[in-house]
C-alpha positions as CSV (number, residue, x, y, z in Angstrom):
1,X,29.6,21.7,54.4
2,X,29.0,20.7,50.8
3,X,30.2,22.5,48.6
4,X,29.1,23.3,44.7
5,X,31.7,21.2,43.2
6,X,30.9,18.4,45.2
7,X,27.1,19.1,44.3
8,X,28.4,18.7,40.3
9,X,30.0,15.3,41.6
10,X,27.5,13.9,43.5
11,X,24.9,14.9,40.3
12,X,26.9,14.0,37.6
13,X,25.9,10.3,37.2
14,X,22.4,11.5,37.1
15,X,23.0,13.9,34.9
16,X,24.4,11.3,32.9
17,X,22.2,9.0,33.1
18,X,19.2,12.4,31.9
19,X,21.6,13.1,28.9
20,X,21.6,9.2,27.7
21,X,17.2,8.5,28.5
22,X,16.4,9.6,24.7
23,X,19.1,8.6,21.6
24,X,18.9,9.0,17.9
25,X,20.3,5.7,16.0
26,X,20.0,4.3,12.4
27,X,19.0,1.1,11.3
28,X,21.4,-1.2,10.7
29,X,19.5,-4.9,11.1
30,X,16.2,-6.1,11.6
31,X,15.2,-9.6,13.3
32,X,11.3,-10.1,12.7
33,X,11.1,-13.0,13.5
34,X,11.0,-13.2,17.4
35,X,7.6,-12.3,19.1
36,X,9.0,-8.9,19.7
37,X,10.5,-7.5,17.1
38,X,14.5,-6.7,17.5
39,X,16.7,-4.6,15.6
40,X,20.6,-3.6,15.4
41,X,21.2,0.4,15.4
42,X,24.1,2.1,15.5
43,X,24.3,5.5,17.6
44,X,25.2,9.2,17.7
45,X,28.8,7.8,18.5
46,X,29.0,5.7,16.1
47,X,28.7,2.4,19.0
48,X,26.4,-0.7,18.0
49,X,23.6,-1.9,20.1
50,X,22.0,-5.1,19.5
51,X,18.5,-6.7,20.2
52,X,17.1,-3.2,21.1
53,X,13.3,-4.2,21.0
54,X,10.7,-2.6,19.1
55,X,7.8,-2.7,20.1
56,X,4.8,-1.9,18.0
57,X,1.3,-1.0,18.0
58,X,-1.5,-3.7,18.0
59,X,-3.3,-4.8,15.0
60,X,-0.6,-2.6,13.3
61,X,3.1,-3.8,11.8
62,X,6.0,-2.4,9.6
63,X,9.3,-4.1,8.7
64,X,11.6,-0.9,7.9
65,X,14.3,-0.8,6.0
66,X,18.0,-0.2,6.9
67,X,19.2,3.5,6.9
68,X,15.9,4.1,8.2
69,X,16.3,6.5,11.0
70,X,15.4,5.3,15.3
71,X,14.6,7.6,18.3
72,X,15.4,4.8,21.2
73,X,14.8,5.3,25.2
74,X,17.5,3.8,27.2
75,X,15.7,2.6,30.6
76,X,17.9,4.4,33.3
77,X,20.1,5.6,30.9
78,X,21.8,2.5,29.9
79,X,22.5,1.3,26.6
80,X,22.1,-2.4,27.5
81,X,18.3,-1.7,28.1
82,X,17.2,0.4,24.7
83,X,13.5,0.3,23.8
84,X,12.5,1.8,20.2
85,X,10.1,4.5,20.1
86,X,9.7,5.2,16.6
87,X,11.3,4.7,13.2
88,X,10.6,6.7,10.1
89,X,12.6,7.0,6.5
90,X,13.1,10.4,4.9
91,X,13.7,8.7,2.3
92,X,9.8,7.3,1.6
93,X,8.4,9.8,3.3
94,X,5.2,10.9,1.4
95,X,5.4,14.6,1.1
96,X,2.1,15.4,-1.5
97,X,-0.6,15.1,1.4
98,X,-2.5,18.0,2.5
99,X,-3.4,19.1,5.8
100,X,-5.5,16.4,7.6
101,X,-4.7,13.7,5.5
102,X,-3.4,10.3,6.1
103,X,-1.8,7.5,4.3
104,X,-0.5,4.2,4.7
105,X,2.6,3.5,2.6
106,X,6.0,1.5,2.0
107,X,8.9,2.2,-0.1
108,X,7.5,0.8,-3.5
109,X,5.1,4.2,-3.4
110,X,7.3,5.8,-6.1
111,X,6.7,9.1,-5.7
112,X,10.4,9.4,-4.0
113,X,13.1,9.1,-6.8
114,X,15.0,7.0,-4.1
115,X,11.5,4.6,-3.8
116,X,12.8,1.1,-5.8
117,X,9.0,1.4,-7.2
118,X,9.9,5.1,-8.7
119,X,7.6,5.9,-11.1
120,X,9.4,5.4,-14.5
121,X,6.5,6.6,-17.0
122,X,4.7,4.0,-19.4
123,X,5.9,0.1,-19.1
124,X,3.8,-3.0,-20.9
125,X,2.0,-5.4,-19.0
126,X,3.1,-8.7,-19.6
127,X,-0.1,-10.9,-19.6
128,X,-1.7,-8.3,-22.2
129,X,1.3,-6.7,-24.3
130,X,-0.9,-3.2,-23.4
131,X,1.4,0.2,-22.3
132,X,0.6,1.2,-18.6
133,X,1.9,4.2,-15.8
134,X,2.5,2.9,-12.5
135,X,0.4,4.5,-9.8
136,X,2.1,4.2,-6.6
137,X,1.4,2.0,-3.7
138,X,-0.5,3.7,-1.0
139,X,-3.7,3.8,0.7
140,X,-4.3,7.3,0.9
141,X,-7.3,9.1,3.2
142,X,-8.1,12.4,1.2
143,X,-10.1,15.5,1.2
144,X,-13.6,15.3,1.4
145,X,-14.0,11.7,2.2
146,X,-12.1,10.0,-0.3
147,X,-9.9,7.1,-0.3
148,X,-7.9,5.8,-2.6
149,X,-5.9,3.2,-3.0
150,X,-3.1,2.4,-5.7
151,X,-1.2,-0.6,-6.0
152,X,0.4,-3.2,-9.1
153,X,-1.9,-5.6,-8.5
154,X,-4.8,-6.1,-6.0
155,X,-6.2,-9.1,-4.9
156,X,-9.3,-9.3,-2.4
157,X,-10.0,-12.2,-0.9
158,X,-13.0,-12.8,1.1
159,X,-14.0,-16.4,2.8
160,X,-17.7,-16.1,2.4
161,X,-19.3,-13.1,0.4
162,X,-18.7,-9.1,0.4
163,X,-21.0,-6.6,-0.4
164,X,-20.8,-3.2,-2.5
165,X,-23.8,-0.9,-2.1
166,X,-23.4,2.4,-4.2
167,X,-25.1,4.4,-6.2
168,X,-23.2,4.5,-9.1
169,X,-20.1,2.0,-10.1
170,X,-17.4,3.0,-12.6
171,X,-14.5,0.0,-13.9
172,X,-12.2,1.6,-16.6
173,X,-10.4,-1.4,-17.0
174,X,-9.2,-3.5,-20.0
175,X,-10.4,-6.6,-19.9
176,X,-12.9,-7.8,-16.8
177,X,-13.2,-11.7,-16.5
178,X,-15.7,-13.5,-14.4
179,X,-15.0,-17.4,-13.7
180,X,-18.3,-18.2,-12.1
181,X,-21.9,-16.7,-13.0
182,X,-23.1,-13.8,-13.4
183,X,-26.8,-12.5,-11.9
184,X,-28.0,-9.1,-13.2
185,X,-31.3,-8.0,-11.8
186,X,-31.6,-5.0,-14.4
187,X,-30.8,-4.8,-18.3
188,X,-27.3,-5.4,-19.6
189,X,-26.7,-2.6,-22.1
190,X,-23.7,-2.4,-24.5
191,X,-22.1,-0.1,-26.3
192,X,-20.4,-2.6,-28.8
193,X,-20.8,-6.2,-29.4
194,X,-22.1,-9.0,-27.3
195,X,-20.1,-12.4,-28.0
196,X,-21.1,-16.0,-26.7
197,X,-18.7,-19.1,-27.5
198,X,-20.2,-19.5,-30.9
199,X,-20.5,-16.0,-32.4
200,X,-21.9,-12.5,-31.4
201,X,-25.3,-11.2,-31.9
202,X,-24.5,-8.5,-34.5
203,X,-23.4,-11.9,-36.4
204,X,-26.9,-13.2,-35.4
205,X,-29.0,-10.7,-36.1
206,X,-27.3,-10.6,-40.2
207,X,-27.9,-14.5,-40.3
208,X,-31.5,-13.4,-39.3
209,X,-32.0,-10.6,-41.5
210,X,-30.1,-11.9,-45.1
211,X,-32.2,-15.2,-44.8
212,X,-35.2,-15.9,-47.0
213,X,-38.0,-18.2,-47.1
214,X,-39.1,-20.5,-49.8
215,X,-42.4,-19.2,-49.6
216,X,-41.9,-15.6,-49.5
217,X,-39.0,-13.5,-49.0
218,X,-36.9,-12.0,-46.1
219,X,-38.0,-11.8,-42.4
220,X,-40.5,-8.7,-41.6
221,X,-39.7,-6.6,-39.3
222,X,-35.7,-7.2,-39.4
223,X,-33.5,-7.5,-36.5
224,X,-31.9,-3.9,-35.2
């Protein structure tokens, strides 16, 4: 007859085996450059397990950083056969969203004082000696079908043409420069001057309007 402590016995090595399927670990190294990705955690007991694979989802990947916090599955409870499930940083974490929004980010955001990008008020941009706030470095899905995107620099690059369709553009920015031509279908109106490579026309239209002719005097109707 069996008895219950050698039901406990016979169960133990399963119960084991339950108690190690799920772990928390933190991130100690990261080797990216495998076709899976492979890290080095170090678990609850302070033990080090190497070339746990990470496996992430298509079309989608991160590089985290270490301290970054693991929940790992052990297949059949054995540490030799860990499998990351996830990895997040407390750290980084964004914690302005609202309710139903999402956001891509990394650790540059800034709006963590521990972010190395921590927002540190005005700085000067050196290519135009100009004050500017840093912004963060997210792309962030608001409210009412907004995106928005912040970032140091931005560069798009597309192979063959892209297309903006709106009904109403807005560029608050210092200084735009175009390197190739540029096709307006409607007027061009501006609110100061307009400047070629040899002068602007507020300097044409004076030229215009101060000179005389030897056979009468200055230009009717003037230049406005």
């Amino acid at each position: 007859m069996i008895t219950l402590k050698d039901l406990k016995r016979y169960l133990a090595p399963l119960e084991r085996k339950i108690y190690l399927l799920i772990g928390r670990a933190i991130l100690a190294a990261v080797n990216n450059g495998e076709s899976t990705q492979k890290v080095q955690i170090t678990g609850m007991y302070n033990e080090t397990m190497t070339d746990v694979e990470r496996v992430q989802e298509y079309g989608l990947e991160s590089y985290p950083r270490k301290g970054a916090e693991a929940i790992v599955a052990f297949l059949n409870g054995k540490q030799s056969r860990g499998l990351i499930l996830k990895i997040g940083d407390r750290r980084y974490r964004l914690s302005d969203l609202v309710e139903g929004e999402v956001a891509l980010y990394t650790d540059e955001d800034g709006s963590t004082e521990s972010s190395p990008g921590a927002l540190g008020g005005e700085q000067v941009n050196p290519e135009m000696d100009k004050p500017y706030t840093p912004v963060g470095f997210r792309i962030h899905l608001k409210r009412n079908q907004t995106m928005e995107l912040l970032a140091m620099m931005f560069n798009f690059v597309a192979g063959k043409s892209f297309n903006v369709t709106a009904p109403l553009g807005h560029f608050d920015i210092q200084i735009a420069e175009i390197t190739g031509q540029l096709r307006v279908g409607e007027d061009v109106k501006a609110a100061r001057n307009v400047q070629d490579m040899t002068g602007t026309m507020q300097q044409m239209r004076a030229l215009y309007n101060s000179h005389s002719h030897p056979w009468g005097g200055p230009p009717e109707p003037k230049m406005t």
